[in-house]
C-alpha positions as CSV (number, residue, x, y, z in Angstrom):
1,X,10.5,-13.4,-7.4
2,X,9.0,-10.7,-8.7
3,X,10.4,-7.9,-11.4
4,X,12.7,-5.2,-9.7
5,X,10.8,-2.6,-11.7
6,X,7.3,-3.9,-10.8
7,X,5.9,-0.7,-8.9
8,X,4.2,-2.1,-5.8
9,X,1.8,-0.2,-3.8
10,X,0.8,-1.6,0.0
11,X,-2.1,-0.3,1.8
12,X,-3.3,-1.4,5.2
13,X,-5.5,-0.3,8.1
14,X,-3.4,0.5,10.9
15,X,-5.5,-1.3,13.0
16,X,-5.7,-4.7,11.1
17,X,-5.0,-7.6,12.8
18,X,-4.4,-9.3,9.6
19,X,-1.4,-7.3,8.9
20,X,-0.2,-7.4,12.7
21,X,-1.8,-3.8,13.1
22,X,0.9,-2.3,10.3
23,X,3.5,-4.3,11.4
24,X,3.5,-7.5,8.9
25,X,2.7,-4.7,6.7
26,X,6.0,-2.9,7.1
27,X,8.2,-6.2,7.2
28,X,6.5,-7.0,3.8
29,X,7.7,-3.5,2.1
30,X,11.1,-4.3,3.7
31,X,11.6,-7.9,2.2
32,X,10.4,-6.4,-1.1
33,X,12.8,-3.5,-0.8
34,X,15.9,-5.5,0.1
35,X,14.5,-8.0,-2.8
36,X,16.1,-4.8,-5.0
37,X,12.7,-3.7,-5.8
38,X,13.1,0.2,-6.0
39,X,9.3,1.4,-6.4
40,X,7.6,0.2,-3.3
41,X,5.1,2.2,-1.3
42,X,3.5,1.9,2.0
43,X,0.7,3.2,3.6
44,X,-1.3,2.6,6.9
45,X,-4.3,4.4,7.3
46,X,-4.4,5.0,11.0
47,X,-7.9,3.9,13.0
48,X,-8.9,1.5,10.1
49,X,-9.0,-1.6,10.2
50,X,-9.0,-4.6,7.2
51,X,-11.5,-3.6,4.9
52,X,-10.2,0.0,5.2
53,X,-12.2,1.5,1.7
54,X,-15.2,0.3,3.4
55,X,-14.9,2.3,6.3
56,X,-16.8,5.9,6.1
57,X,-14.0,7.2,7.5
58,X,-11.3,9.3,5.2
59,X,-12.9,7.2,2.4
60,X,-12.4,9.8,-0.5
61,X,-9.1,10.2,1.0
62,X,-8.2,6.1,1.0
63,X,-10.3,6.2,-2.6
64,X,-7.4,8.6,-4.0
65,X,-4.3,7.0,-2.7
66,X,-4.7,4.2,-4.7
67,X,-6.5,6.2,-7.7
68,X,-3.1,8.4,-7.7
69,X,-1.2,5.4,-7.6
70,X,-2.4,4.6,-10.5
71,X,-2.3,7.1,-12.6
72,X,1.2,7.5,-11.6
73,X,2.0,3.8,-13.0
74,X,0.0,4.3,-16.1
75,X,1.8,7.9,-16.8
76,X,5.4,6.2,-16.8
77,X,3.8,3.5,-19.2
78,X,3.0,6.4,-22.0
């Protein structure tokens, strides 16, 4: 499995059918979580779909999420 300390970071459209429109996407977090991973973060942007940072829509907004991420991860690495 994968390290209890890895920080994870899950980002979906809401409306991706690959993910079971947020739903596989939520199960997934909640496996990882009762795994005993303890840093595990979950976002669905709502009205997007698979390839959600190539949507116009929000895209600065979907852009930072995972830019904040990040710099979140590399600022408990220093």
């Amino acid at each position: 499995g994968l390290p209890q300390a890895l920080p994870v970071l899950l980002v979906s459209g809401a409306q991706d059918a690959v993910g079971e429109m947020g739903e596989g996407v939520k199960k997934l977090a909640d496996y990882y979580r009762a795994q005993g991973m303890k840093e595990v973060e979950l976002v669905l942007f709502e009205k997007s779909r698979h390839e959600f940072l190539n949507e116009r829509d929000n895209r600065e907004k979907k852009w930072a999420t995972l830019l904040d991420f990040f710099d979140k991860i590399c600022a408990e690495k220093d």
